[in-house]
BATIZA-80015 format. One record per residue (C-alpha): residue in one letter; x, y, z. Coordinates in steps of 0.25 Angstrom, whole numbers, plus 5000, padded with zeros to 4 digits. Each point is the difference from the previous one (the first is absolute). Example, Ala and Ser with C-alpha at 12.3 -4.5 7.8 and 13.67 -1.06 7.14 Angstrom:
<atoms>
A504949825031/S500650144998/
</atoms>
This chain:
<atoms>
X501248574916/X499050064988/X498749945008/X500550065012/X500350154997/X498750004991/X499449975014/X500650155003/X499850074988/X498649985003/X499950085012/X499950134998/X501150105008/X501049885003/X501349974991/X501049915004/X501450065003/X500849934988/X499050074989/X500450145005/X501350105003/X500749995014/X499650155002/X498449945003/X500449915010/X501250085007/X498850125000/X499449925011/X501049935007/X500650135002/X498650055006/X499749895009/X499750035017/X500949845001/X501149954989/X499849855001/X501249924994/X499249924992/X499650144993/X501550024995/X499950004985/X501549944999/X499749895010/X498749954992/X500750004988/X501149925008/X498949905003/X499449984988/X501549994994/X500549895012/X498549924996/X500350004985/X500249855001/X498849995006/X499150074989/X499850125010/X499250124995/X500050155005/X498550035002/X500350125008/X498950094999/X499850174999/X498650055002/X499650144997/X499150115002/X499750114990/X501149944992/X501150035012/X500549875006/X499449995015/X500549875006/X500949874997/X500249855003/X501049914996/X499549864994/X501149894997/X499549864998/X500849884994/X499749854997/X501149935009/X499449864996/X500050024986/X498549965001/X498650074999/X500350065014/X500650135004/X500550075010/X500450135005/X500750105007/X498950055009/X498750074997/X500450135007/X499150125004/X499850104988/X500950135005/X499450134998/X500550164996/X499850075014/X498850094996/X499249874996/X498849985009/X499249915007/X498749984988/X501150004987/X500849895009/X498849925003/X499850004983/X501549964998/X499949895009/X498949924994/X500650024987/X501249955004/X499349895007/X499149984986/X501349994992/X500549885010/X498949924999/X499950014984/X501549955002/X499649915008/X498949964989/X500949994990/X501249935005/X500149915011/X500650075012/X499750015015/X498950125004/X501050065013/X500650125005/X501150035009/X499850135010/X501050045008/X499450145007/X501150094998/X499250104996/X498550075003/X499749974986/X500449855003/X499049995011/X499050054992/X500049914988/X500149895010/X498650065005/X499749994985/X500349865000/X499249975012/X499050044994/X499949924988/X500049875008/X501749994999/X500449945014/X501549975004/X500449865000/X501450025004/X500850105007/X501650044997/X500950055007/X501050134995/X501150025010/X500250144998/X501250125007/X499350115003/X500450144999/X500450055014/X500750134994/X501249945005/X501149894997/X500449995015/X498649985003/X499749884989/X501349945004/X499449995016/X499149904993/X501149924992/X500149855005/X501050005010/X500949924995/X500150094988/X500350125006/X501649985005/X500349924986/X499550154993/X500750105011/X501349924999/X500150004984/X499050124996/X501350105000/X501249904995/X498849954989/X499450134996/X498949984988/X499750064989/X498950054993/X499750004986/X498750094996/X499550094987/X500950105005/X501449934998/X499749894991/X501249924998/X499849904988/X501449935004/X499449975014/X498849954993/X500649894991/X500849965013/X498749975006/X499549934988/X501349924999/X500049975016/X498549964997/X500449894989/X501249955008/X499349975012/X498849944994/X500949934990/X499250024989/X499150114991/X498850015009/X499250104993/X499950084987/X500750134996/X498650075000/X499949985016/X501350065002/X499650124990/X499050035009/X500650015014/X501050094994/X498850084994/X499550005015/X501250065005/X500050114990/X498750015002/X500350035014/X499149895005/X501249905005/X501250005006/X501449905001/X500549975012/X501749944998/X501049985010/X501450044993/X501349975006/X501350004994/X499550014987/X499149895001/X498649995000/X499549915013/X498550014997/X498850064993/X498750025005/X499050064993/X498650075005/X498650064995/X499650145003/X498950115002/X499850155007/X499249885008/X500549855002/X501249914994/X500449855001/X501149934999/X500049934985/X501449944998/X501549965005/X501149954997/X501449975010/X501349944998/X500049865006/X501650045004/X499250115011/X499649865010/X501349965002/X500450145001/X498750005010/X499750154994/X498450025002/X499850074987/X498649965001/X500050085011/X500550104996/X499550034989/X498650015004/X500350095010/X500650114991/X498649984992/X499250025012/X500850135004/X499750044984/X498749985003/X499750055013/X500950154993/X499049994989/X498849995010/X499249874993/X499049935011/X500249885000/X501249894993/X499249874997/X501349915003/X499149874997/X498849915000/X499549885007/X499149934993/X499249905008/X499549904989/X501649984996/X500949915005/X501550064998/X501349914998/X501150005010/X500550124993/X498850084998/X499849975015/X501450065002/X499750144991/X498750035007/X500749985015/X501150114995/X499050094994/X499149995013/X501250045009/X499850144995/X498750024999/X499350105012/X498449964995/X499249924992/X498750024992/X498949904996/X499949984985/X498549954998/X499749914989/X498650004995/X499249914992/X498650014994/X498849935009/X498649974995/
</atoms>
């Protein structure tokens, strides 16, 4: 890790996130024209926390202008073979403060792209960046990008729900199989939710203790629960539980933004299947009416890679996630050519 933040503390105006106070960070992500999820401070440290067996390290970076911080991007990269080789969680577009222009953006992206391949120098890891084009700002550093000899190799796809400003409207587009299993059980099964707002730590633990019970087993650290809880406070997540006769049914938990969100977690009683209540179901229709109230674009409910071949069960998870989605969006991966 010393080699690789040395690489940073050379460039001038550049810290990384975990050597300054929250306040530089949230400056910007307050500022930004787009909120990405992957820009969630909570939800980066979640990452690193959830890869600590896997030696992941936070090399998020800050830039700065005139000492004021001016734009952001999260780096998490984590040694899954326990070899020489690393991975990461996306090479994302750098996001900008919203009076930032075209020239001072132009400088931060060859910076950024400077520090990558000093990384890249340094340690063994693959030279690629994900672009999704959610943004202006996105199509601009894939512009960038293109102009630096990077050309896509592979192209995801994000099933996504837009916003149409209404619930009825979203729900026209739901599979139809869906649609009588959540107008016959929305109002005898009415979720909850659980935000910054009405914080409940009983409800929490149940969702914890569900989490274990269902799995089996401690799947992951203390830390990574700490900070979703410090993403709800943070007014960055929400929990999603179905209740019913003083018994919790189900969890689900999701990212949000003033712009996008994504389904992160979830959690149901087996009992509900031969109960045939659709808590699934359910619960993610309550999260899209919060987030169609709250006016966010765009629900990224999930992602189809096309180099992965899924299990049975991932197979299973991506189809129910798909029934709800009313769009889809290209992610481009990019890889440098000579």
């Amino acid at each position: 890790m010393k080699h690789m933040t040395q690489i940073i503390k050379n460039y001038e105006h550049v810290s990384l996130m975990v050597d300054v106070s929250y306040e530089d960070w949230k400056k910007i992500y307050d500022q930004l024209e787009y909120q990405s999820i992957d820009c969630i401070y909570d939800l980066i440290n979640y990452r690193v926390s959830y890869l600590k067996s896997e030696k992941a390290k936070n090399l998020s970076l800050i830039f700065y202008s005139n000492k004021i911080p001016v734009a952001i991007v999260p780096i998490i990269i984590f040694n899954k073979k326990k070899n020489d080789n690393y991975d990461f969680i996306g090479f994302f577009a750098p996001s900008f403060d919203i009076s930032i222009g075209k020239k001072s953006k132009l400088e931060i992206f060859k910076k950024y792209l400077d520090i990558i391949n000093e990384l890249k120098n340094k340690i063994s890891i693959k030279l690629k960046f994900n672009i999704s084009c959610f943004s202006f700002n996105d199509y601009e550093f894939l512009s960038f990008l293109f102009d630096n000899n990077f050309k896509i190799f592979e192209v995801n796809k994000l099933f996504i729900i837009k916003n149409k400003n209404s619930i009825e409207k979203i729900f026209a587009d739901f599979r139809k199989s869906y649609k009588p299993l959540i107008n016959s059980n929305i109002k005898k099964y009415k979720p909850k939710i659980m935000n910054y707002e009405n914080f409940d730590e009983k409800i929490w633990l149940s969702f914890r203790a569900m989490h274990k019970k269902i799995v089996g087993k401690i799947t992951r650290s203390s830390n990574t629960w700490d900070h979703q809880k410090k993403a709800l406070k943070n007014d960055n997540a929400i929990l999603v539980y179905l209740n019913v006769d003083d018994k919790f049914l189900g969890f689900s938990f999701f990212y949000y933004t003033n712009h996008e969100s994504i389904y992160a977690s979830a959690v149901v009683d087996e009992k509900t299947k031969d109960q045939k209540i659709p808590v699934g179901h359910l619960l993610q229709y309550e999260a899209i009416n919060f987030f169609v109230k709250h006016n966010i674009k765009n629900y990224k409910i999930t992602r189809q890679e096309n180099s992965k071949t899924n299990s049975l069960k991932e197979e299973n998870i991506l189809k129910f996630k798909q029934g709800f989605a009313n769009s889809s969006v290209n992610e481009f991966i990019l890889k440098y050519e000579k």
